[in-house]
C-alpha positions as CSV (number, residue, x, y, z in Angstrom):
1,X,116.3,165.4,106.0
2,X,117.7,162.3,108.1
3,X,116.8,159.2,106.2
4,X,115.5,158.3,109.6
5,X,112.7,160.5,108.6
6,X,112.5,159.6,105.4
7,X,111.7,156.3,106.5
8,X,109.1,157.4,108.7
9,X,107.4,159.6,106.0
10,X,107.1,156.5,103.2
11,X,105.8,154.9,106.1
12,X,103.1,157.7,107.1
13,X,102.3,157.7,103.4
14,X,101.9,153.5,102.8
15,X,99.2,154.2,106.1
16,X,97.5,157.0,104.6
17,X,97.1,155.3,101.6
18,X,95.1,152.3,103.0
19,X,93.2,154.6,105.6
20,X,92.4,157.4,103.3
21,X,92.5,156.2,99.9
22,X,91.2,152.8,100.3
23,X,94.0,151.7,98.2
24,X,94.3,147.9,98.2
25,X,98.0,146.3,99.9
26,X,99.6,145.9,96.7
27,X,98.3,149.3,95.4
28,X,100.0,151.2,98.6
29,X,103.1,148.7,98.6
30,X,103.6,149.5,95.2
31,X,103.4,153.0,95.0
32,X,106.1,153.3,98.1
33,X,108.5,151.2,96.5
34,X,107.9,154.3,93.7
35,X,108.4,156.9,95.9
36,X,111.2,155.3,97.0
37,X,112.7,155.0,94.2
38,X,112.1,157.9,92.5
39,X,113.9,159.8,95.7
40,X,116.6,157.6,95.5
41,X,117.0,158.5,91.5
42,X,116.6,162.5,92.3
43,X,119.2,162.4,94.8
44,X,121.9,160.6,92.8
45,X,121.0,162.7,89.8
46,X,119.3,166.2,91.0
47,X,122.0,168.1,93.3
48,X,120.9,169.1,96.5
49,X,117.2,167.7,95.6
50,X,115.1,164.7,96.4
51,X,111.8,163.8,95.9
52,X,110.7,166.0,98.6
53,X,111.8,169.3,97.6
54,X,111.7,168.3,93.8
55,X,110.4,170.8,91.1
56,X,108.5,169.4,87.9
57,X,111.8,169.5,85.7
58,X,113.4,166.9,88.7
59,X,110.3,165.0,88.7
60,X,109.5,164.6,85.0
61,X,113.3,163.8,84.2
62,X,112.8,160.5,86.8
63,X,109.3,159.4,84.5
64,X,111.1,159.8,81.3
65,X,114.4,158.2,82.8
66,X,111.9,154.7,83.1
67,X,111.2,151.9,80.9
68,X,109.5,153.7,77.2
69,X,105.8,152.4,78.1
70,X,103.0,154.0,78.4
71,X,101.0,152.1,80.9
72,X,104.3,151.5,82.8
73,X,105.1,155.4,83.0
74,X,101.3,156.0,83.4
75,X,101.5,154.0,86.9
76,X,104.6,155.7,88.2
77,X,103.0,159.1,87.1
78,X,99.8,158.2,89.3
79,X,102.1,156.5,92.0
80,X,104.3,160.0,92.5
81,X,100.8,162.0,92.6
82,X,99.6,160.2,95.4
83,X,102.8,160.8,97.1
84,X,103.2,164.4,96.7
85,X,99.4,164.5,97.6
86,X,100.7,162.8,100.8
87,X,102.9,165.2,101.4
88,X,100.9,168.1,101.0
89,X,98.5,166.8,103.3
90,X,101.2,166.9,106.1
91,X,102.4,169.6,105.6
92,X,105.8,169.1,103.9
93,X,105.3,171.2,100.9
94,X,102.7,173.3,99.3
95,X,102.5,172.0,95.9
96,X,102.5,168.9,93.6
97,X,104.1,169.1,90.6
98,X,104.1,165.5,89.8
99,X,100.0,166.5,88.5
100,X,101.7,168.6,85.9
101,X,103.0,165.2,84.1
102,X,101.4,164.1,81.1
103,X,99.6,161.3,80.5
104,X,100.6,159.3,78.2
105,X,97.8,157.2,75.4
106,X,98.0,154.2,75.9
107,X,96.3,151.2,73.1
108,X,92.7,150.0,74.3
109,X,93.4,146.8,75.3
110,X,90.5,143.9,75.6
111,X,90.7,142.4,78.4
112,X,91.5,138.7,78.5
113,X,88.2,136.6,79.3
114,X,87.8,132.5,79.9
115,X,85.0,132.3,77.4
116,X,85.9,129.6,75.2
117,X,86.2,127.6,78.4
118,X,83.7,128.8,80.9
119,X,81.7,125.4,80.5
120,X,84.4,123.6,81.6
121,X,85.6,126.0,84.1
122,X,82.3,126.3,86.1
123,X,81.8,122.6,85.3
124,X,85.0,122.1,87.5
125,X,84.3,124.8,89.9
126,X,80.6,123.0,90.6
127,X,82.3,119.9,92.1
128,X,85.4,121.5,94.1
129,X,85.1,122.2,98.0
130,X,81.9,124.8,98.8
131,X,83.9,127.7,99.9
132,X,85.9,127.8,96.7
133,X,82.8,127.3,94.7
134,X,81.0,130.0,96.0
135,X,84.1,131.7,95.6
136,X,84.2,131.5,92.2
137,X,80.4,132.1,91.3
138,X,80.9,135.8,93.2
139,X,83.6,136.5,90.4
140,X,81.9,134.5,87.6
141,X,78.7,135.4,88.0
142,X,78.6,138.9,90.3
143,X,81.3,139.9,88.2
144,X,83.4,141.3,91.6
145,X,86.8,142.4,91.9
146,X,88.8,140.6,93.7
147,X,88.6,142.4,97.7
148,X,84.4,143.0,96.7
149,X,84.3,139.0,96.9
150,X,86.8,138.2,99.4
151,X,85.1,140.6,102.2
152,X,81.8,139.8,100.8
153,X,79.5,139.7,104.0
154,X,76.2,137.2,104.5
155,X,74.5,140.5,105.0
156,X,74.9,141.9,101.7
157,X,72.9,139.2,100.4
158,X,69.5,139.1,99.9
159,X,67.9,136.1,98.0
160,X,64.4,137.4,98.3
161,X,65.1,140.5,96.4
162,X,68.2,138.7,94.2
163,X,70.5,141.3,94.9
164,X,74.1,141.1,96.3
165,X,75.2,145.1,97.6
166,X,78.4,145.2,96.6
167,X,80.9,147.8,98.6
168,X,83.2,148.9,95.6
169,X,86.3,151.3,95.3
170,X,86.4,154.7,96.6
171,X,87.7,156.2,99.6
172,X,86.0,155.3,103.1
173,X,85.3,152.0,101.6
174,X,86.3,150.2,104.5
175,X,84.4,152.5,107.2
176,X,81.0,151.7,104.7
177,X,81.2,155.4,103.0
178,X,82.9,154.2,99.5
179,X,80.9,153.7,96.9
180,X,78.1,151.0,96.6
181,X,76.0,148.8,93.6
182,X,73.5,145.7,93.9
183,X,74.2,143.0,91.6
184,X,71.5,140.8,90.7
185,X,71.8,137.1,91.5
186,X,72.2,135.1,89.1
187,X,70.8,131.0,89.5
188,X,74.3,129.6,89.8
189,X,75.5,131.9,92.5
190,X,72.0,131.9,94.3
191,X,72.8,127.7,94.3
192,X,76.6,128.2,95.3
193,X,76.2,131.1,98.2
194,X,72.9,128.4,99.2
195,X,75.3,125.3,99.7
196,X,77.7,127.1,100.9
197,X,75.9,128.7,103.7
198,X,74.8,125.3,105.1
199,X,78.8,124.1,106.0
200,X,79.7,128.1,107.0
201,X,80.2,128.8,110.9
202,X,80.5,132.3,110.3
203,X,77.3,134.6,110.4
204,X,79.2,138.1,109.2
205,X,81.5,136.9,106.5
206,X,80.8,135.2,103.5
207,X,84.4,133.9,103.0
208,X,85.9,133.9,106.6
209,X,89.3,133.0,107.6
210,X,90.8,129.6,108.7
211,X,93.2,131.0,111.2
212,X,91.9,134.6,112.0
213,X,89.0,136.8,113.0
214,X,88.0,138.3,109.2
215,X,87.6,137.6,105.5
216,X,90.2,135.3,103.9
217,X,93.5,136.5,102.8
218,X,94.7,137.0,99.0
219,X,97.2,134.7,99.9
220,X,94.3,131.7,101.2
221,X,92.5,132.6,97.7
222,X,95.1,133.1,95.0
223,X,96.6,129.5,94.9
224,X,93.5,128.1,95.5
225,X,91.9,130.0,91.9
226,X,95.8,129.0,90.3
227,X,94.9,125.1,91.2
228,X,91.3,124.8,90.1
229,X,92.4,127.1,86.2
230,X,95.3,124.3,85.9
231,X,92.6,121.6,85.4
232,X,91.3,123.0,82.5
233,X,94.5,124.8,81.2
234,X,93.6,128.4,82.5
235,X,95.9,130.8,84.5
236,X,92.6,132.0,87.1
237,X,92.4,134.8,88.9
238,X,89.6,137.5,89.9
239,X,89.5,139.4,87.3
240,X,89.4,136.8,84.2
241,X,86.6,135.8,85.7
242,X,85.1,139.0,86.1
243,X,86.3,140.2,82.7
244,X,84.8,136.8,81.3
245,X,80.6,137.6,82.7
246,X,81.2,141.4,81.3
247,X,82.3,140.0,77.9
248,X,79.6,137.7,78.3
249,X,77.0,140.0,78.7
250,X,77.9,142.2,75.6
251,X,78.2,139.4,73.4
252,X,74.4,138.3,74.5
253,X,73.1,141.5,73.8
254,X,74.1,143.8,77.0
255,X,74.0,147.1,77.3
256,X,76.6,149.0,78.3
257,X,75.4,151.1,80.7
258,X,73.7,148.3,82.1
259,X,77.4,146.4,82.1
260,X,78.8,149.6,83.4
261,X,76.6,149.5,86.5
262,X,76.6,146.0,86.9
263,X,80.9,146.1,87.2
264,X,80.9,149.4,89.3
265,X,82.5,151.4,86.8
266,X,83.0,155.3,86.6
267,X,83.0,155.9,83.3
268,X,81.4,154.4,80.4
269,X,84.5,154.8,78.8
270,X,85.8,152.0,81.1
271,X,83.2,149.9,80.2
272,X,82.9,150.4,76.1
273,X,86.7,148.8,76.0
274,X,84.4,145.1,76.2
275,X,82.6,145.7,72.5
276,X,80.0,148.0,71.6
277,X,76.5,146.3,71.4
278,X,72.9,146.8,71.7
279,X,70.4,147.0,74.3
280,X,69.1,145.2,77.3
281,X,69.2,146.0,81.3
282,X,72.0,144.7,83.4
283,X,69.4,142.1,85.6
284,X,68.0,140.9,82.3
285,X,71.8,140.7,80.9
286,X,73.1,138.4,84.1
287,X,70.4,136.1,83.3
288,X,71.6,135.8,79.9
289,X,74.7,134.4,80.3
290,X,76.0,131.5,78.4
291,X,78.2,128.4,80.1
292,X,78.3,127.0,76.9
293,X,81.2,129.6,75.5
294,X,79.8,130.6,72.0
295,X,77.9,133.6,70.7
């Protein structure tokens, strides 16, 4: 195979990735720059193979030939799966070996959460522009990942029923099909989407563009977030933010299920990695959150 083609393959796949998949930019760049890679390493040491006529022996000789790390080798693991998938699915070989590779345990980890500060962070949020604020109270309080807020649409909302319908991961996410959840509004979003919708031009998206027909870029929202955590000594981001209302909830009596439905999860599993606590439903949970940072 010409690497001419082999170009035009990684390219097919980084396509199919954000077409079929729903994977996110960074997602599909980063698992081509794996599949790159790994063909690269199979080639130099595999004679006569490459990634695209590897057996499991080639394959699981490049995961073990990578940094010792679980999470790290679980990534390339699900990176190489997806490619091979790719490849099956044009028809340039019948199997995938790469779903033969382990995968490797890796330690619960909490995650990371701007509780202590969420007074202050809010407090700070409340007096930046509009846009940003509502911004922020999507994350905060509708506890979104970071594309669910950013192509959030004036649609979704619905203030007489307080619910937001949140379009989550899953494939056909982007043609409507993927997977879907309301979150309830809490008061400090209702009042942030409210002020915001008074200065907004645009009547489909919530967040819209400054320079082009759509929702805002990750690049328009990351160093925006970055700015407004510096003032009160926080790296921000997304997911802090929604890692900080799940947190929230459980430590104010949240169930989990409730948490789990509420973030979009799959599996409880997901969810229990945030504490294990008692009872109460998710809309009754939201309204239990606490700017104030204690327990």
């Amino acid at each position: 195979m010409s690497q001419a083609q082999r170009e035009s393959i990684f390219r097919g796949f980084e396509r199919w990735g954000w077409d079929e998949r729903s994977y996110t930019v960074i997602t599909s760049y980063n698992y081509v720059r794996v599949a790159r890679r790994a063909d690269a390493w199979i080639v130099a040491h595999r004679a006569g193979r490459s990634l695209f006529s590897a057996r499991f022996d080639d394959i699981k000789a490049y995961l073990f030939s990578s940094k010792p790390s679980a999470m790290r080798r679980n990534q390339i693991r699900q990176a190489l799966i997806a490619f091979l998938d790719y490849l099956v699915s044009e028809g340039y070989r019948h199997d995938n070996p790469a779903r033969e590779l382990p995968r490797l345990k890796c330690p619960r980890r909490v995650p990371k959460s701007a509780n202590s500060i969420i007074g202050a962070l809010w407090a700070e949020a409340k007096v930046a522009e509009a846009m940003l604020t509502a911004l922020v109270a999507v994350y905060l309080f509708g506890g979104m990942r970071r594309d669910e807020g950013r192509t959030l649409q004036w649609e979704d909302i619905d203030h007489v029923a307080g619910w937001i319908t949140v379009r989550g991961k899953g494939s056909g996410v982007r043609e409507g099909r993927g997977k879907e959840r309301r979150v309830p509004i809490h008061p400090e979003l209702a009042w942030a989407l409210k002020r915001w919708r008074k200065e907004c031009v645009d009547a489909e998206w919530v967040f819209p563009s400054p320079r082009r027909s759509g929702p805002v870029s990750e690049g328009w929202a990351r160093p925006r977030l970055r700015e407004l955590g510096e003032r009160v000594g926080v790296h921000l981001h997304p997911h802090l933010l929604r890692h900080t209302i799940a947190t929230n909830m459980v430590r104010h009596g949240a169930r989990l299920t409730g948490v789990r439905d509420f973030l979009g999860h799959v599996s409880l599993e997901t969810t229990q990695i945030y504490l294990e606590v008692e009872p109460v439903d998710v809309d009754d949970a939201v309204g239990k959150v606490n700017l104030e940072g204690g327990t």
